[in-house]
C-alpha positions as CSV (number, residue, x, y, z in Angstrom):
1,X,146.2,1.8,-17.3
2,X,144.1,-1.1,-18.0
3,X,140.6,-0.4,-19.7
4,X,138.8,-3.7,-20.8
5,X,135.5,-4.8,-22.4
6,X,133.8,-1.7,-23.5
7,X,130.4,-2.8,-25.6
8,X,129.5,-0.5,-28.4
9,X,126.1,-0.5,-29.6
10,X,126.1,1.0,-33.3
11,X,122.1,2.2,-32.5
12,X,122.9,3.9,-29.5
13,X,125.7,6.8,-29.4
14,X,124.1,8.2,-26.4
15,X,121.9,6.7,-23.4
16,X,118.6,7.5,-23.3
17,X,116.7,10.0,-21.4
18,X,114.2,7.2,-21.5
19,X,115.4,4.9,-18.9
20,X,119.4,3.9,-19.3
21,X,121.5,5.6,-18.1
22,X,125.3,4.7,-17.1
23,X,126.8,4.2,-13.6
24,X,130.2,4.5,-12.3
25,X,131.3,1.7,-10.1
26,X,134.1,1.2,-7.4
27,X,134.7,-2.6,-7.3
28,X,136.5,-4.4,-3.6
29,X,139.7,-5.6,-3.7
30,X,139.5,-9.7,-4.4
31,X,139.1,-10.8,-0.8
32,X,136.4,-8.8,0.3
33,X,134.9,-9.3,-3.8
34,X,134.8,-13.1,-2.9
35,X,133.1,-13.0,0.6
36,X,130.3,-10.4,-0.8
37,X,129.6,-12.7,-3.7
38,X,129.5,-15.2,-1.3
39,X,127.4,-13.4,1.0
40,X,125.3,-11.8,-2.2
41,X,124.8,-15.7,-3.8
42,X,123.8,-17.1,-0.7
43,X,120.8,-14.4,-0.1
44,X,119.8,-14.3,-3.4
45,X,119.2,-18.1,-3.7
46,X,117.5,-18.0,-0.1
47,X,115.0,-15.6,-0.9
48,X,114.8,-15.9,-4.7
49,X,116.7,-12.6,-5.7
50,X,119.2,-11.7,-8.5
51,X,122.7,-12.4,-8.3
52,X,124.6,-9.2,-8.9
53,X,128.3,-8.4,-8.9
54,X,129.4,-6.4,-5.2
55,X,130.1,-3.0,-6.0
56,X,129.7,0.7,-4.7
57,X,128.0,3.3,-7.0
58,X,130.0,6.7,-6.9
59,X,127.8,8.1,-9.7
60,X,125.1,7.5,-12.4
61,X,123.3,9.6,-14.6
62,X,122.4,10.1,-18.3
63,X,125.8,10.0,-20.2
64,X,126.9,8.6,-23.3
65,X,128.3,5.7,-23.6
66,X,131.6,7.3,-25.4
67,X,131.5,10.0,-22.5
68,X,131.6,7.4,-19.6
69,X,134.9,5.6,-21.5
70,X,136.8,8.8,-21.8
71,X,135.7,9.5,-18.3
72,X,136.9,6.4,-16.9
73,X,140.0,6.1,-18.9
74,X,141.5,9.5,-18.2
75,X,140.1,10.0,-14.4
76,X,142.9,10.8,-11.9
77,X,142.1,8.2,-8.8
78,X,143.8,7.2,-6.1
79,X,145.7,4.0,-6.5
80,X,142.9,1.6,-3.7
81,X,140.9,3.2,-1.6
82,X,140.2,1.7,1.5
83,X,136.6,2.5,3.4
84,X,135.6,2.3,6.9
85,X,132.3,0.0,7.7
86,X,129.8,1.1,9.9
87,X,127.3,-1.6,9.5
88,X,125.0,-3.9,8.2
89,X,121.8,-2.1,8.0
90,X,118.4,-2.5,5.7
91,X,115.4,0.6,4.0
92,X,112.7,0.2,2.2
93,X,113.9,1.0,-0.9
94,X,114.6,-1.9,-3.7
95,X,118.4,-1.1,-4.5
96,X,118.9,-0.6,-0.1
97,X,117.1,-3.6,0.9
98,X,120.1,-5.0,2.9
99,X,123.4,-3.4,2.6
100,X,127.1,-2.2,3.7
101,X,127.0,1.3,5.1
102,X,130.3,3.5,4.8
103,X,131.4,5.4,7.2
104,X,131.7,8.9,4.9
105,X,134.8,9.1,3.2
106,X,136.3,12.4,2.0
107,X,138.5,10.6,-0.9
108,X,135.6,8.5,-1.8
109,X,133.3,11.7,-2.0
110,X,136.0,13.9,-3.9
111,X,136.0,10.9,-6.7
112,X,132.6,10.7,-6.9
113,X,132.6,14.8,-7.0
114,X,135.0,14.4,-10.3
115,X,133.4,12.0,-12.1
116,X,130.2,14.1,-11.9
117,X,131.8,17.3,-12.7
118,X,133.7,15.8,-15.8
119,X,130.9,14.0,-17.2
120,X,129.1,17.0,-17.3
121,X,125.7,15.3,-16.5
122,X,122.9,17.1,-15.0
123,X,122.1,14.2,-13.0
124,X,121.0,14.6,-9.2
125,X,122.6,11.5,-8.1
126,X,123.9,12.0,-4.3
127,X,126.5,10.5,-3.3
128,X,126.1,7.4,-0.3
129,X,128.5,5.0,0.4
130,X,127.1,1.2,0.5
131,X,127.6,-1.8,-1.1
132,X,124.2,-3.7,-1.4
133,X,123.9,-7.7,-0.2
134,X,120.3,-8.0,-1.6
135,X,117.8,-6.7,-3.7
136,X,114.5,-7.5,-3.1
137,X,111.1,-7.1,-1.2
138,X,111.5,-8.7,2.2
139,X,109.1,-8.2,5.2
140,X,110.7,-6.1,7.7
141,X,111.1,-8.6,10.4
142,X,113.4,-10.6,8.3
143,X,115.7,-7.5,6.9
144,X,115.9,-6.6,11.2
145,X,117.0,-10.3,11.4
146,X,119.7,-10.4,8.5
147,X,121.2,-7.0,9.7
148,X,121.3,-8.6,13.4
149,X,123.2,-11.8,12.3
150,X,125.4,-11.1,9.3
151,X,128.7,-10.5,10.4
152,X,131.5,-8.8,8.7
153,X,135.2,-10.7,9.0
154,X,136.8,-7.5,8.6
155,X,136.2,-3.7,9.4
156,X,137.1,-2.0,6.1
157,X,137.0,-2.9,2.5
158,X,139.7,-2.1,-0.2
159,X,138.3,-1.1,-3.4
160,X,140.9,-1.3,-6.3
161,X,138.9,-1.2,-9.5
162,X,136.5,1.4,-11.8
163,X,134.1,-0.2,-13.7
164,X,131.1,1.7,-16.0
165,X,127.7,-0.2,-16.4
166,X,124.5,0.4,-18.4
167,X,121.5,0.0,-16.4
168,X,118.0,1.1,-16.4
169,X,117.1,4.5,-14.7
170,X,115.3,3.0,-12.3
171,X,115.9,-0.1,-10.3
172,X,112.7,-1.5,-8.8
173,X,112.4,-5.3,-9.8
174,X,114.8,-7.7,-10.2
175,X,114.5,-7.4,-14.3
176,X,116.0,-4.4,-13.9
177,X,119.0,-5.8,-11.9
178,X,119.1,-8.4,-14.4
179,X,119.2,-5.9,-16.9
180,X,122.7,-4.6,-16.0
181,X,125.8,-4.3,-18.5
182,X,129.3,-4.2,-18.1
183,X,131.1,-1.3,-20.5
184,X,134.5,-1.0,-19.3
185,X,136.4,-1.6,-16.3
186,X,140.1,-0.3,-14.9
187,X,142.1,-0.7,-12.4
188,X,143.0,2.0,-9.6
């Protein structure tokens, strides 16, 4: 199993209650990872948005830093997971502006499920497959038009990594996006 780049911070043994917490990340396979960074670049320069790596959140909460390496090094995953797209769609919510949806994916849900249960975090984080394209405030009538005219060149992406971030608790401006750090990633 391959674990790379974990950052230790000799301050900080656990995150803080106080707005970090750490997230668990599936990462696609490297065809769809190139397209979505393509497509993820492209917006961001267009409407002046952070770039941000593609990636589908199967859980965050307040977890220490030590916790969320064990976690991720000894989890029992499947060895790619391959999820069904059901479209292109857009909220009003910051970290939803313009994303992926999943069609719901029992594999996906039972890993998300594990992680949760082994961290032993009493975070609420529910469980929603997506992969976000943008983050950022955009008028409606231009998220309606994005969702209508971005086309996906296939109909299911293959995740095949883990990765663990720190990130603030709450993503509502693009410093907090900015504000994202890699801990450890490994391969499914």
């Amino acid at each position: 199993m391959l674990l790379r780049g974990l950052q230790r911070d000799g301050n900080r043994k656990a995150v803080s209650n106080h707005g970090e917490m750490v997230a668990f990340w599936l990462l696609p396979g490297e065809r769809e990872r190139e397209f979505f960074s393509d497509v993820i670049r492209d917006l961001a320069i267009r409407f002046d948005a952070p770039i941000f790596e593609p990636h589908l959140t199967l859980y965050g909460g307040a977890i220490s830093r030590e916790r969320a390496a064990r976690v991720l090094e000894t989890l029992t995953a499947p060895p790619a997971l391959r999820l069904e797209i059901e479209g292109v769609v857009f909220s009003d919510e910051f970290t939803k502006t313009l994303f992926l949806q999943f069609r719901p994916s029992g594999e996906a849900r039972e890993l998300s499920r594990r992680i949760a249960e082994t961290t032993e975090s009493d975070s609420e984080y529910r469980f929603d497959p997506h992969l976000s394209l943008i983050y950022a405030a955009l008028p409606e009538a231009e998220k309606v038009e994005l969702a209508r005219t971005i086309e996906m060149p296939f109909e299911s992406v293959m995740f095949d990594a883990l990765r663990t971030i720190i990130c603030p608790a709450r993503i509502n401006e693009r410093a907090d996006v900015e504000a994202w750090r890699n801990l450890a990633e490994r391969r499914l």
